[in-house]
N, CA, C, O and CB atoms as a CASP TS submission, in Angstrom:
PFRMAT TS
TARGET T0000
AUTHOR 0000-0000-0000
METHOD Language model
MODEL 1
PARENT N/A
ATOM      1  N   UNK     1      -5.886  17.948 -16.475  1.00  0.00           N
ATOM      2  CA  UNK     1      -5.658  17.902 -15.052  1.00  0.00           C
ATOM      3  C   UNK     1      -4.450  18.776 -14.724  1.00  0.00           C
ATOM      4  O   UNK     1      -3.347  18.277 -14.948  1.00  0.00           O
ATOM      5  CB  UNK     1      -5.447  16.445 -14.570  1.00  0.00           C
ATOM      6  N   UNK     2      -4.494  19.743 -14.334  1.00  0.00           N
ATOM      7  CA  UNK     2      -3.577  20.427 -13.343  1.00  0.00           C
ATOM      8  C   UNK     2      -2.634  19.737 -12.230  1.00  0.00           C
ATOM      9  O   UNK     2      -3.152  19.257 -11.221  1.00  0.00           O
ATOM     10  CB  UNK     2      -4.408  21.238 -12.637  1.00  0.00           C
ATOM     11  N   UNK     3      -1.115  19.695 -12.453  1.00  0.00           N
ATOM     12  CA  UNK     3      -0.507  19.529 -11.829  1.00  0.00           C
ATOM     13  C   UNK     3       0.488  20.270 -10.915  1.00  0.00           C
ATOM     14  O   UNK     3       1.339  21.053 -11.338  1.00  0.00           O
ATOM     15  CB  UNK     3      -0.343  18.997 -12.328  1.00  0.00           C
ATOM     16  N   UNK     4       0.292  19.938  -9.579  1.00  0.00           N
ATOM     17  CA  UNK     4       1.480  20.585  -8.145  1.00  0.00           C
ATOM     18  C   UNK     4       2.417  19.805  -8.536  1.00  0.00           C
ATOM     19  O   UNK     4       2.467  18.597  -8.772  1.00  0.00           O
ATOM     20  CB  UNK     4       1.144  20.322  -6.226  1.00  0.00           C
ATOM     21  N   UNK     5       3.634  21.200  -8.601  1.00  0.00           N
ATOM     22  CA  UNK     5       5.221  20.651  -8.549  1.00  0.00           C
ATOM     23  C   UNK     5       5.231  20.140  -7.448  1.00  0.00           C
ATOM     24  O   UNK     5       5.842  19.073  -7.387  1.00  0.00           O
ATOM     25  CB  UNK     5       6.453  21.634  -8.647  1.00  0.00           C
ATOM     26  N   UNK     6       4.699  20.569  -6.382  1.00  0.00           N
ATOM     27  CA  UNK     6       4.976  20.615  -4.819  1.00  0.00           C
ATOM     28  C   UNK     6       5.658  19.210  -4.453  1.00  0.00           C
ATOM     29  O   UNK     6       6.797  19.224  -3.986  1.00  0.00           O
ATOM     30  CB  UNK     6       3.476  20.839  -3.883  1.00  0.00           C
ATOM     31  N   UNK     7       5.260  18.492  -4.573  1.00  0.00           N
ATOM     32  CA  UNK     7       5.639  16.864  -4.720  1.00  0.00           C
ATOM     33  C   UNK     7       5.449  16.016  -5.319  1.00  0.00           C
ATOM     34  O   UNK     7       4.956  16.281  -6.415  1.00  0.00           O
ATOM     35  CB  UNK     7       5.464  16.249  -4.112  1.00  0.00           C
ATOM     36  N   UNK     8       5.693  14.564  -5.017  1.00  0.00           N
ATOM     37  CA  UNK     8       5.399  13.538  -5.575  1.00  0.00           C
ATOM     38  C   UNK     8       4.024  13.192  -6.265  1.00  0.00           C
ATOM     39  O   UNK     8       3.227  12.932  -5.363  1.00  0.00           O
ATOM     40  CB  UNK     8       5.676  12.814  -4.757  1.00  0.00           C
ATOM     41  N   UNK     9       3.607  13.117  -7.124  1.00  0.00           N
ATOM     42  CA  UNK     9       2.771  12.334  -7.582  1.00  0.00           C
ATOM     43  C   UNK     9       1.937  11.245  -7.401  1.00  0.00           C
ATOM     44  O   UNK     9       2.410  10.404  -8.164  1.00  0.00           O
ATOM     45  CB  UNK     9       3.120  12.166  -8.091  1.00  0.00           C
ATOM     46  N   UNK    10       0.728  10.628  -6.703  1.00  0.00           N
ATOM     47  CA  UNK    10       0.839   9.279  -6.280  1.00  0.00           C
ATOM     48  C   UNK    10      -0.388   8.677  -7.363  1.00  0.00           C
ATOM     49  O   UNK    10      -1.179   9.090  -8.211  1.00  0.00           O
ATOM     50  CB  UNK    10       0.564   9.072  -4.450  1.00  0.00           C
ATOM     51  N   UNK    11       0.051   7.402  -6.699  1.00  0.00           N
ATOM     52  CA  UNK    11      -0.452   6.083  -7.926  1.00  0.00           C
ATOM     53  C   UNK    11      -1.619   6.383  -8.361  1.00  0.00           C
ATOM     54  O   UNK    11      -1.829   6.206  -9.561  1.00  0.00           O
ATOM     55  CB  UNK    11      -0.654   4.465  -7.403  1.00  0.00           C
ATOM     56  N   UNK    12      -2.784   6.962  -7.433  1.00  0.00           N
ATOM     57  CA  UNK    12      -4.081   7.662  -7.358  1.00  0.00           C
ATOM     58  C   UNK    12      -4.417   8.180  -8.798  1.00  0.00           C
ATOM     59  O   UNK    12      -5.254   7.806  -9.620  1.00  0.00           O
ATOM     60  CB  UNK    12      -4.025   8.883  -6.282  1.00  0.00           C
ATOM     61  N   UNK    13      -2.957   9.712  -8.825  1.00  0.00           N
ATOM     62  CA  UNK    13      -3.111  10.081  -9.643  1.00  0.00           C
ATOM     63  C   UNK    13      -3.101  10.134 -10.971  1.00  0.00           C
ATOM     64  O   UNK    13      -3.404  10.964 -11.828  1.00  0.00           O
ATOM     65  CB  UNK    13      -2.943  10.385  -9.382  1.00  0.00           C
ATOM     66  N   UNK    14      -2.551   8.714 -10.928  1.00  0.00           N
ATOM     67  CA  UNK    14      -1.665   8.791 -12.698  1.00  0.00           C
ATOM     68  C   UNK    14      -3.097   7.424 -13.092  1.00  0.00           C
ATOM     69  O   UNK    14      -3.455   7.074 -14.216  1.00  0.00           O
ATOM     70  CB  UNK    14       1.039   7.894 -12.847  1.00  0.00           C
ATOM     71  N   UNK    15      -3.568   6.985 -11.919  1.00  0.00           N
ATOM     72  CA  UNK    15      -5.174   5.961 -12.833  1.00  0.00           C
ATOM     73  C   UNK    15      -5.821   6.471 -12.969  1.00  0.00           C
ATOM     74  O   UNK    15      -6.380   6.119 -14.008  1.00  0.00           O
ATOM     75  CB  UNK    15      -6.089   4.885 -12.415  1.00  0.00           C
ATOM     76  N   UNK    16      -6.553   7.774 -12.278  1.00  0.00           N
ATOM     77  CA  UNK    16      -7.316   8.832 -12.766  1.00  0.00           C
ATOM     78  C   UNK    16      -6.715   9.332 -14.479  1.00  0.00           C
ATOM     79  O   UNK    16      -7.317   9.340 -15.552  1.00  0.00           O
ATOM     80  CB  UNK    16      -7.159  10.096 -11.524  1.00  0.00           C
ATOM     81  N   UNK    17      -5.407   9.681 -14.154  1.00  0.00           N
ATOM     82  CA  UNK    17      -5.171  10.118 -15.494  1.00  0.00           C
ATOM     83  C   UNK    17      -5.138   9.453 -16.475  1.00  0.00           C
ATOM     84  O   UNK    17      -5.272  10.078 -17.527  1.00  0.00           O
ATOM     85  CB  UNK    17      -4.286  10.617 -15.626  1.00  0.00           C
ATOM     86  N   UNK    18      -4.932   7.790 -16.575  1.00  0.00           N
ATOM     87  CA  UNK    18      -4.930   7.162 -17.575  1.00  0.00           C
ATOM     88  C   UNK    18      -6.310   6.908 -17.943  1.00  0.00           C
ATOM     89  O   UNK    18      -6.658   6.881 -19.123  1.00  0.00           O
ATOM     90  CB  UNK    18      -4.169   6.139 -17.438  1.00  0.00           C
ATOM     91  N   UNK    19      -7.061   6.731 -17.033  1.00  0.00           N
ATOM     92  CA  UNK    19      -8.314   6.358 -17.110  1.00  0.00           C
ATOM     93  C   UNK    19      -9.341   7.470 -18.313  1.00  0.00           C
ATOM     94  O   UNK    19     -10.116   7.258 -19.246  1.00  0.00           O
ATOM     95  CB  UNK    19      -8.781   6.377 -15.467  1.00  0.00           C
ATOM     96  N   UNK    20      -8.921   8.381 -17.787  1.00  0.00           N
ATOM     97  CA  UNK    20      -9.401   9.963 -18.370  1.00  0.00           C
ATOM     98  C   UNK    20      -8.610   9.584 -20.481  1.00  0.00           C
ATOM     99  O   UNK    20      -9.102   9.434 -21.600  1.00  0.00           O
ATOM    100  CB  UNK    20      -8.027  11.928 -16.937  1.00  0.00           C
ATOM    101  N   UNK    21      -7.520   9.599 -19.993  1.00  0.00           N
ATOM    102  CA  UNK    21      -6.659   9.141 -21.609  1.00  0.00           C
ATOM    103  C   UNK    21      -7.756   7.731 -22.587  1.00  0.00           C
ATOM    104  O   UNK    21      -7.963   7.704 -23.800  1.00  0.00           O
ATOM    105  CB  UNK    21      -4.510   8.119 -20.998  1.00  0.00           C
ATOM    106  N   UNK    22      -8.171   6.914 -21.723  1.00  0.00           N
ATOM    107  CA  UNK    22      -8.648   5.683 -22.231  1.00  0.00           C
ATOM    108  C   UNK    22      -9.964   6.300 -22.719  1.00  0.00           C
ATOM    109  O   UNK    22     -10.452   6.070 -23.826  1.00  0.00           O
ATOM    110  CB  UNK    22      -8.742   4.397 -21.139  1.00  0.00           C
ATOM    111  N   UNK    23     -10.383   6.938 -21.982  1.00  0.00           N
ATOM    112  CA  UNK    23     -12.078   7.179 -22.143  1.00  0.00           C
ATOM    113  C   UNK    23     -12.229   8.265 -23.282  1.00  0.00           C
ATOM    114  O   UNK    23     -13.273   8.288 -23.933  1.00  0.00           O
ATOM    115  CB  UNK    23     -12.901   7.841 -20.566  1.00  0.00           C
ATOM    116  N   UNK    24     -11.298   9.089 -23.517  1.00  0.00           N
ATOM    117  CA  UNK    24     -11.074  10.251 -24.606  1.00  0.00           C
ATOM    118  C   UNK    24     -10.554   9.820 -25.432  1.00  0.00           C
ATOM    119  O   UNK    24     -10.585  10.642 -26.348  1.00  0.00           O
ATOM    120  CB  UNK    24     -10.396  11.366 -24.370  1.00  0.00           C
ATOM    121  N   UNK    25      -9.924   8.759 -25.781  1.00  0.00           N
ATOM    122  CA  UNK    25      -9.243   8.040 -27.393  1.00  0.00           C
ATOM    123  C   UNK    25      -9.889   7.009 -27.231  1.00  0.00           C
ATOM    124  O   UNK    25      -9.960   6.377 -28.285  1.00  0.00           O
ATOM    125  CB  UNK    25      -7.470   7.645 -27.715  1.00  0.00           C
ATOM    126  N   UNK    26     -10.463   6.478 -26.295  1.00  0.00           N
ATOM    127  CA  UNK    26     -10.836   4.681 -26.483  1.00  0.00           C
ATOM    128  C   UNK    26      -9.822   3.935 -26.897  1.00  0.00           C
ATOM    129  O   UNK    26      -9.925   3.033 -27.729  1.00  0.00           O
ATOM    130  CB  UNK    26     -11.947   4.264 -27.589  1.00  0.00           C
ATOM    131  N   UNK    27      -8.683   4.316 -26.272  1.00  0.00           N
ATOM    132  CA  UNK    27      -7.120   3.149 -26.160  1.00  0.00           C
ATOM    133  C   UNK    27      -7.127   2.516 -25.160  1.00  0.00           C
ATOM    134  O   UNK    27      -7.869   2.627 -24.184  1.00  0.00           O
ATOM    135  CB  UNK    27      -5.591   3.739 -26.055  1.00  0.00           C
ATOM    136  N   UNK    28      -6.000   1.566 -25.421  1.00  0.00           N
ATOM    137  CA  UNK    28      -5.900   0.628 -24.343  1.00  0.00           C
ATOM    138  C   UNK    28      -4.741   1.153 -23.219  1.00  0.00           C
ATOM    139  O   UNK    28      -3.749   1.855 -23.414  1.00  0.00           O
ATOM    140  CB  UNK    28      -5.527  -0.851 -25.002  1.00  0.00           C
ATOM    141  N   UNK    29      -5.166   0.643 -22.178  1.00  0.00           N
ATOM    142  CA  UNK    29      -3.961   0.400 -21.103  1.00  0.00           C
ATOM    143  C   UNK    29      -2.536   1.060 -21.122  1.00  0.00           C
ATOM    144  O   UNK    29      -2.103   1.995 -20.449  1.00  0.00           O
ATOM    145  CB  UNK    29      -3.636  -1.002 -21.148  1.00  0.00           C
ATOM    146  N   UNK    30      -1.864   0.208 -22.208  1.00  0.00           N
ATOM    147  CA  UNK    30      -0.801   0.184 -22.784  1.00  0.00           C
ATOM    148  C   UNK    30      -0.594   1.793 -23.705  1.00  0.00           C
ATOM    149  O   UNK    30       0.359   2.573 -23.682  1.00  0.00           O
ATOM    150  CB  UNK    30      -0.863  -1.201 -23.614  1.00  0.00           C
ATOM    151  N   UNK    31      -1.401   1.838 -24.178  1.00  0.00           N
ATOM    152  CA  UNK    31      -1.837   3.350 -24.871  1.00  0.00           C
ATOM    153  C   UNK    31      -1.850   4.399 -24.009  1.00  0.00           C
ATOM    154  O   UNK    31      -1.169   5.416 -24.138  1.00  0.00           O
ATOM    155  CB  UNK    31      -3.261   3.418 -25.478  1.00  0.00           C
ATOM    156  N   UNK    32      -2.624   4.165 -23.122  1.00  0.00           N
ATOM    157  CA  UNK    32      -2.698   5.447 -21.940  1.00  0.00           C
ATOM    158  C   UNK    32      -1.439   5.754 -21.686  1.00  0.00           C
ATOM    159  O   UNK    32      -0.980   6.775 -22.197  1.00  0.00           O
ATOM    160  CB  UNK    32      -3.398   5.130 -20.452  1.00  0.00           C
ATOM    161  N   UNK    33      -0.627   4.935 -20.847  1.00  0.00           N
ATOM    162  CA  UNK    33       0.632   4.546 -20.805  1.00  0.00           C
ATOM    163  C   UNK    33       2.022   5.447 -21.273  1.00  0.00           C
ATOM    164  O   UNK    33       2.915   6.118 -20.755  1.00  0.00           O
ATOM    165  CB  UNK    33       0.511   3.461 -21.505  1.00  0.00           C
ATOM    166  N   UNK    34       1.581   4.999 -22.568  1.00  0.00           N
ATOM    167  CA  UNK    34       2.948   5.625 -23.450  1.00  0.00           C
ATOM    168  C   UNK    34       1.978   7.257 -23.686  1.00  0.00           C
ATOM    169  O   UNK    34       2.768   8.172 -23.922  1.00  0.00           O
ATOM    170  CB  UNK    34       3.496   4.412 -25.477  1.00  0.00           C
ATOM    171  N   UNK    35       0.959   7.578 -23.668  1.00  0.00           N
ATOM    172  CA  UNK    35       0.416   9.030 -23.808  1.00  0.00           C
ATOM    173  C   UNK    35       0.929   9.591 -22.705  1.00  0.00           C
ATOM    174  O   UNK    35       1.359  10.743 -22.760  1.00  0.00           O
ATOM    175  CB  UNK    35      -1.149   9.245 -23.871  1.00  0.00           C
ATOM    176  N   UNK    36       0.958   8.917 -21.623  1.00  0.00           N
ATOM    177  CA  UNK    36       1.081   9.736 -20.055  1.00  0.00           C
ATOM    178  C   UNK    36       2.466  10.017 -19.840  1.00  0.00           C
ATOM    179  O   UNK    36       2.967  10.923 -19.174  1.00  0.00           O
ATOM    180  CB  UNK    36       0.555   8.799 -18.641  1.00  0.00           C
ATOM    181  N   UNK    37       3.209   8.772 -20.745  1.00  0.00           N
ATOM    182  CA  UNK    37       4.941   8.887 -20.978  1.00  0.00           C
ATOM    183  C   UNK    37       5.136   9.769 -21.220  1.00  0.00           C
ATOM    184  O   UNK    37       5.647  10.478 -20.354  1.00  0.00           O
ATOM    185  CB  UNK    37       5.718   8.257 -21.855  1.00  0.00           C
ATOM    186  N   UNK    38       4.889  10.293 -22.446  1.00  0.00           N
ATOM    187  CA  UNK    38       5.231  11.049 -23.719  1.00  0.00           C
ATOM    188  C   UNK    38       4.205  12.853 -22.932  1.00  0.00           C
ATOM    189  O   UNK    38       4.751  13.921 -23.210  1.00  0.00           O
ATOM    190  CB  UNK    38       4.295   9.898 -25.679  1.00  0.00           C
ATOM    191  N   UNK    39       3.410  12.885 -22.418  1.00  0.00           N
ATOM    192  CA  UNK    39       2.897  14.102 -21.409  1.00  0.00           C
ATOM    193  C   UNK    39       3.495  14.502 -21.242  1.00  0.00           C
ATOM    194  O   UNK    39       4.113  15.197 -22.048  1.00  0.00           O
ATOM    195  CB  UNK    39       2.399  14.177 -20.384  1.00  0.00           C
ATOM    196  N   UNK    40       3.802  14.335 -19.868  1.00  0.00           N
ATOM    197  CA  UNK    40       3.687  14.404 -18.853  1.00  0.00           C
ATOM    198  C   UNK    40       5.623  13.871 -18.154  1.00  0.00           C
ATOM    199  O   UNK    40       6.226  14.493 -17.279  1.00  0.00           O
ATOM    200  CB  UNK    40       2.233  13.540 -18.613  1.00  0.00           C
ATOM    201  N   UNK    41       5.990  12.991 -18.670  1.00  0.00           N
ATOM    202  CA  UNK    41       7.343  12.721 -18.463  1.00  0.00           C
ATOM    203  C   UNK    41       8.177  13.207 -19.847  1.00  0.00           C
ATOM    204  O   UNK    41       9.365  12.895 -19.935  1.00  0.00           O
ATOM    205  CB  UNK    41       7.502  11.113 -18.110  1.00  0.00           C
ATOM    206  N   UNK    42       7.809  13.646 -20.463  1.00  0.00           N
ATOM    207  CA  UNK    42       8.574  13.844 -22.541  1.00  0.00           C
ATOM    208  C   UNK    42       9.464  12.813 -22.470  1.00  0.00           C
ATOM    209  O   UNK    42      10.680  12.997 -22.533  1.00  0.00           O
ATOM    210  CB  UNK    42       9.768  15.624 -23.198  1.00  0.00           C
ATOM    211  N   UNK    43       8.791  11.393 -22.301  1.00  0.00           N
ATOM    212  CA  UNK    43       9.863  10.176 -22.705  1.00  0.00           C
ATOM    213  C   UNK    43      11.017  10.547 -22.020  1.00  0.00           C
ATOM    214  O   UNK    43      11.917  10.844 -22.805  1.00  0.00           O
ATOM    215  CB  UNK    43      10.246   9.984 -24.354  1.00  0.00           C
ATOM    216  N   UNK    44      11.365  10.652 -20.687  1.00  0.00           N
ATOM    217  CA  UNK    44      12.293  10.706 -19.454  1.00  0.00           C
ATOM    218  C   UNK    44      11.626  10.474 -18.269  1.00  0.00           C
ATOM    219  O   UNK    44      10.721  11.133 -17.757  1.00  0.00           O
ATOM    220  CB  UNK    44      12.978  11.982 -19.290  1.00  0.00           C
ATOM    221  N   UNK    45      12.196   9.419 -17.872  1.00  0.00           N
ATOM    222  CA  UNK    45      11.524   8.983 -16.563  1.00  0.00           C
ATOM    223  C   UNK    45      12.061   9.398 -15.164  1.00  0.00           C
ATOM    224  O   UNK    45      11.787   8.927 -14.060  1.00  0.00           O
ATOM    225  CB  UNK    45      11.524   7.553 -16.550  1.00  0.00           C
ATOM    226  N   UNK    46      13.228  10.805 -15.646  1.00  0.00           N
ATOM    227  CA  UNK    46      13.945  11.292 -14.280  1.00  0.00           C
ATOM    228  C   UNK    46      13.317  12.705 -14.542  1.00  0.00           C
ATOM    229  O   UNK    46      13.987  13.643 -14.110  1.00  0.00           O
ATOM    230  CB  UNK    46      15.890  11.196 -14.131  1.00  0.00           C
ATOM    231  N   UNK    47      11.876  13.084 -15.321  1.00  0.00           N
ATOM    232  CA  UNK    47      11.021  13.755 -15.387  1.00  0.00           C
ATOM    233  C   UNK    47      10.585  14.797 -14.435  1.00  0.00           C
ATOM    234  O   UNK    47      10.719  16.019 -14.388  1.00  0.00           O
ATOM    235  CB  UNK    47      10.359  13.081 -15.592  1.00  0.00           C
ATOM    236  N   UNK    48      10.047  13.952 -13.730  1.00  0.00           N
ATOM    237  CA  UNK    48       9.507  14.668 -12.682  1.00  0.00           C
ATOM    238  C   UNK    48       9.712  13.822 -11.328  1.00  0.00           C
ATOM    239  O   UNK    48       8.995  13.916 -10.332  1.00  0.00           O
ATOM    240  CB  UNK    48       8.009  14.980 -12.999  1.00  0.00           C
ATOM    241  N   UNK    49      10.892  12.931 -11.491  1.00  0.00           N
ATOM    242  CA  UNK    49      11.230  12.503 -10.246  1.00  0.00           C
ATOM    243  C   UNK    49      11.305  10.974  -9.990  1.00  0.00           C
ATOM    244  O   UNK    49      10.775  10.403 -10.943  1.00  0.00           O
ATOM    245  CB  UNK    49      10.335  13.083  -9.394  1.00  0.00           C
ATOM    246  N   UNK    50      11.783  10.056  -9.020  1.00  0.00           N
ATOM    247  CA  UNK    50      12.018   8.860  -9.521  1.00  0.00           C
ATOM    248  C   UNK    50      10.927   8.638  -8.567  1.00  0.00           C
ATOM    249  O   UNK    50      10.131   8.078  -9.320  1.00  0.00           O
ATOM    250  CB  UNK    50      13.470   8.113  -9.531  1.00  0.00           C
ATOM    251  N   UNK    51      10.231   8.701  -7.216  1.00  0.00           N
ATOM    252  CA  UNK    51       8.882   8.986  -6.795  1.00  0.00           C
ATOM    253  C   UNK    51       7.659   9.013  -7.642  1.00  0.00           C
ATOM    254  O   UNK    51       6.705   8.241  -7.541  1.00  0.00           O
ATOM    255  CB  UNK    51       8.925  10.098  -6.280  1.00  0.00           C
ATOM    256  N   UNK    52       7.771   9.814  -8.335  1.00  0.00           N
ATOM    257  CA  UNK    52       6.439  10.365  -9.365  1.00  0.00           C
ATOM    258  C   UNK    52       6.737   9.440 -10.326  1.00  0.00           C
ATOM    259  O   UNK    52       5.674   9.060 -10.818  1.00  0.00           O
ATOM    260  CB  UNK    52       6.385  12.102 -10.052  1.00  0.00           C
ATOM    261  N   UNK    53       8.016   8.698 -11.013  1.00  0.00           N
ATOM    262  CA  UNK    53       7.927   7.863 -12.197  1.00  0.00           C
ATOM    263  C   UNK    53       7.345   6.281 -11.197  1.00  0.00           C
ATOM    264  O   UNK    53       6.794   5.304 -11.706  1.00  0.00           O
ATOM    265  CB  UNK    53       9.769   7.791 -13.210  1.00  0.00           C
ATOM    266  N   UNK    54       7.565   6.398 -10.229  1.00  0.00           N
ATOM    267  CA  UNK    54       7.496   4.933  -9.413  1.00  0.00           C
ATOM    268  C   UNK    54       5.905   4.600  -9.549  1.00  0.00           C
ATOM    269  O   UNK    54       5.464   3.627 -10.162  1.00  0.00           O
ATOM    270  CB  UNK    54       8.043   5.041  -7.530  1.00  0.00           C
ATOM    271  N   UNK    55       4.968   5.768  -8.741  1.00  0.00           N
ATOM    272  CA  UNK    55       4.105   5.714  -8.948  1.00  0.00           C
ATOM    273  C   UNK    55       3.204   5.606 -10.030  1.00  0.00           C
ATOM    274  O   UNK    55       2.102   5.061  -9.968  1.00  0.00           O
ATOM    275  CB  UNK    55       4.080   6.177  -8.506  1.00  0.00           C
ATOM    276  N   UNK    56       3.809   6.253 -11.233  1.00  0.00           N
ATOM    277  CA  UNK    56       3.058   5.834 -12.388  1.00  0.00           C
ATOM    278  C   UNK    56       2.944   4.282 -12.885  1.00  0.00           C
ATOM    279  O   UNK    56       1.984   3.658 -13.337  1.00  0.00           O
ATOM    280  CB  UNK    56       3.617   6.576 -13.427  1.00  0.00           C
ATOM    281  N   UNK    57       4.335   3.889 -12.621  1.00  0.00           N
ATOM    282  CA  UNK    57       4.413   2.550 -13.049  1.00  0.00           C
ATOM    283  C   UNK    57       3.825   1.513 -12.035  1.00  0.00           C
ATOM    284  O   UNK    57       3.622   0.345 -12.365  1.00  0.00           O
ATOM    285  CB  UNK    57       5.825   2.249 -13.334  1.00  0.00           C
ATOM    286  N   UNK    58       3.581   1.963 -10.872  1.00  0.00           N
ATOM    287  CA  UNK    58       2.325   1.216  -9.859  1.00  0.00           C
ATOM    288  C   UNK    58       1.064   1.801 -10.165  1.00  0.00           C
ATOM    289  O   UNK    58       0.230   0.979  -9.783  1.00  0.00           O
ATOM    290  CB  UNK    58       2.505   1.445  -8.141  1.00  0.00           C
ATOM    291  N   UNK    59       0.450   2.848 -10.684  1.00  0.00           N
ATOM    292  CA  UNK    59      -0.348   2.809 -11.395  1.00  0.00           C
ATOM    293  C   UNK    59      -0.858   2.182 -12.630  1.00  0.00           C
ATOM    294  O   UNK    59      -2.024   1.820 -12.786  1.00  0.00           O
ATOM    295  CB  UNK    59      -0.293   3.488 -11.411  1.00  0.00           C
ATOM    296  N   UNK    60       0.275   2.056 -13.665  1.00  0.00           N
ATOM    297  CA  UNK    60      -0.247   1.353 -14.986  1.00  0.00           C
ATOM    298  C   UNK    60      -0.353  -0.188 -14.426  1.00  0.00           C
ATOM    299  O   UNK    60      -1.322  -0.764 -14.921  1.00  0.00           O
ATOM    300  CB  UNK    60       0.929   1.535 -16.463  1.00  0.00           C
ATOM    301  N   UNK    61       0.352  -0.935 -13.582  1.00  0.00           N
ATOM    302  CA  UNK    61       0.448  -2.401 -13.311  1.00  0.00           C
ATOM    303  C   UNK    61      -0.930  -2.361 -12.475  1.00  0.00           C
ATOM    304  O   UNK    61      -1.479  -3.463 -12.445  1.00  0.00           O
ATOM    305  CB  UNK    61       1.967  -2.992 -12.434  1.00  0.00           C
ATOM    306  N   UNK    62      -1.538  -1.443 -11.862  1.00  0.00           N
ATOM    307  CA  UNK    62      -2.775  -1.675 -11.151  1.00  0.00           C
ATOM    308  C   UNK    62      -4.163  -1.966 -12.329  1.00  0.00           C
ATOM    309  O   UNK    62      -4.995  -2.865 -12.455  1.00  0.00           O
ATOM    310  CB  UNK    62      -3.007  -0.223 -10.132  1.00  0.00           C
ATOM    311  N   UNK    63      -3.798  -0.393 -13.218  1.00  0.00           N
ATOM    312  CA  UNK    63      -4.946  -0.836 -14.907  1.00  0.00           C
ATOM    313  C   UNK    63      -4.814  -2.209 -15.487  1.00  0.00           C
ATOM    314  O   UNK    63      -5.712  -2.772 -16.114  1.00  0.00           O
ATOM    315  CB  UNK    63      -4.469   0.173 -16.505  1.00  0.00           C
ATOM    316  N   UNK    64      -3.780  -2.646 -15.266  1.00  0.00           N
ATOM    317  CA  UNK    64      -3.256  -3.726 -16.330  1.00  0.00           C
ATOM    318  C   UNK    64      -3.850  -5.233 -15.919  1.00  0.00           C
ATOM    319  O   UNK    64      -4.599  -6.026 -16.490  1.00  0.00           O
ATOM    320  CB  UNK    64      -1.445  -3.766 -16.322  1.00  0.00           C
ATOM    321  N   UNK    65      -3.171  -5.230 -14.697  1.00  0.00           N
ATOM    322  CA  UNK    65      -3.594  -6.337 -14.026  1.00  0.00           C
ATOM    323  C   UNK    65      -5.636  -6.193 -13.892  1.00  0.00           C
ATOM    324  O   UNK    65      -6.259  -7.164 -14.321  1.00  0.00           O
ATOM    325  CB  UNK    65      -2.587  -6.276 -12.364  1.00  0.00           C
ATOM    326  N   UNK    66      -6.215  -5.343 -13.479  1.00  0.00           N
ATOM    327  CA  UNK    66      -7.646  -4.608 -13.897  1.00  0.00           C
ATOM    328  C   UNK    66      -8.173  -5.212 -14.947  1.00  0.00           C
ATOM    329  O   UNK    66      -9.062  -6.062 -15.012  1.00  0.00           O
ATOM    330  CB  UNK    66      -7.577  -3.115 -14.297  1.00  0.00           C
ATOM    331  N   UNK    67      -7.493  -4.655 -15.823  1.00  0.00           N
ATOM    332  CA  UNK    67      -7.967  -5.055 -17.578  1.00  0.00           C
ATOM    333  C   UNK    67      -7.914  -6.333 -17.915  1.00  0.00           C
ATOM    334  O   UNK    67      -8.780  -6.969 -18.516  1.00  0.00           O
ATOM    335  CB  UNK    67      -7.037  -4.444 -18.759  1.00  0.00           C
ATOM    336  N   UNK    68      -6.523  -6.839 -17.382  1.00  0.00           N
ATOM    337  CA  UNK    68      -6.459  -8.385 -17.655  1.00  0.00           C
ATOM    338  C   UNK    68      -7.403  -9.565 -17.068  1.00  0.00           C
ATOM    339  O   UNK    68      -7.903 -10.526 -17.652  1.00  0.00           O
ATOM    340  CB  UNK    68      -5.196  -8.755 -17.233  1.00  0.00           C
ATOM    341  N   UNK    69      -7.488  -9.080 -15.439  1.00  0.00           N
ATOM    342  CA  UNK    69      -9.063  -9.366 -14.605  1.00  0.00           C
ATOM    343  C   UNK    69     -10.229  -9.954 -15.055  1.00  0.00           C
ATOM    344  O   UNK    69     -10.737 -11.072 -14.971  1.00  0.00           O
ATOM    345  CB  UNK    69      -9.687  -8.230 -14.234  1.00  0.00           C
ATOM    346  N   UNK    70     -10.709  -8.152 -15.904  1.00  0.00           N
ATOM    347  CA  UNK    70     -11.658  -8.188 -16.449  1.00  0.00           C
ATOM    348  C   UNK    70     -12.071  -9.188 -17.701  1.00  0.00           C
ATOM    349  O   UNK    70     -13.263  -9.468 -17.830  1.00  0.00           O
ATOM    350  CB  UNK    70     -11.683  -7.107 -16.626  1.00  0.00           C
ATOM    351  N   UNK    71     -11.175  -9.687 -18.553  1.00  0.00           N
ATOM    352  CA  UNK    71     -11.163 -10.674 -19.791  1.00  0.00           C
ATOM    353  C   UNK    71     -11.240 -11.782 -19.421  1.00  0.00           C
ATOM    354  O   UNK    71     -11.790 -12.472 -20.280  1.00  0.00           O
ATOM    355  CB  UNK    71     -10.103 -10.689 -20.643  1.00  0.00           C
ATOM    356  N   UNK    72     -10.835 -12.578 -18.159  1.00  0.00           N
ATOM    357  CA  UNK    72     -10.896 -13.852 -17.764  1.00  0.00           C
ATOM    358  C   UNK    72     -12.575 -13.957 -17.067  1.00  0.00           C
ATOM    359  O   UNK    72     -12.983 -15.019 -16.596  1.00  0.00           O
ATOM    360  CB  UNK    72      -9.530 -14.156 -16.673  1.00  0.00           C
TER
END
């Protein structure tokens, strides 16, 4: 996925992207996660902005809570 510096990042984008991570390794959640960390932020979360880190982390709590959903 191609990313605009232009701005912020939103939550949209980073479940698309984890989602895409899950379906190409068959990892979990938590996995996507630390892949999208380690991307996309190189393990710094003042990366690409405290906006763009916000949203990721309202993205992974949206998969999570999802995943957890889904098991009950």
């Amino acid at each position: 996925m191609t990313i605009n510096h232009a701005g912020a990042l939103k939550k949209e984008y980073f479940i698309s992207y984890m989602k895409l991570i899950m379906n190409a390794f068959g990892c979990s959640v938590e996995e996507a996660k630390d892949k999208t960390f380690e991307r996309l932020f190189r393990f710094r979360e003042s990366e690409m902005g405290q906006e763009t880190y916000t949203q990721f982390i309202l993205a992974y709590r949206e998969l999570l809570n999802h995943a957890n959903y889904r098991r009950n």
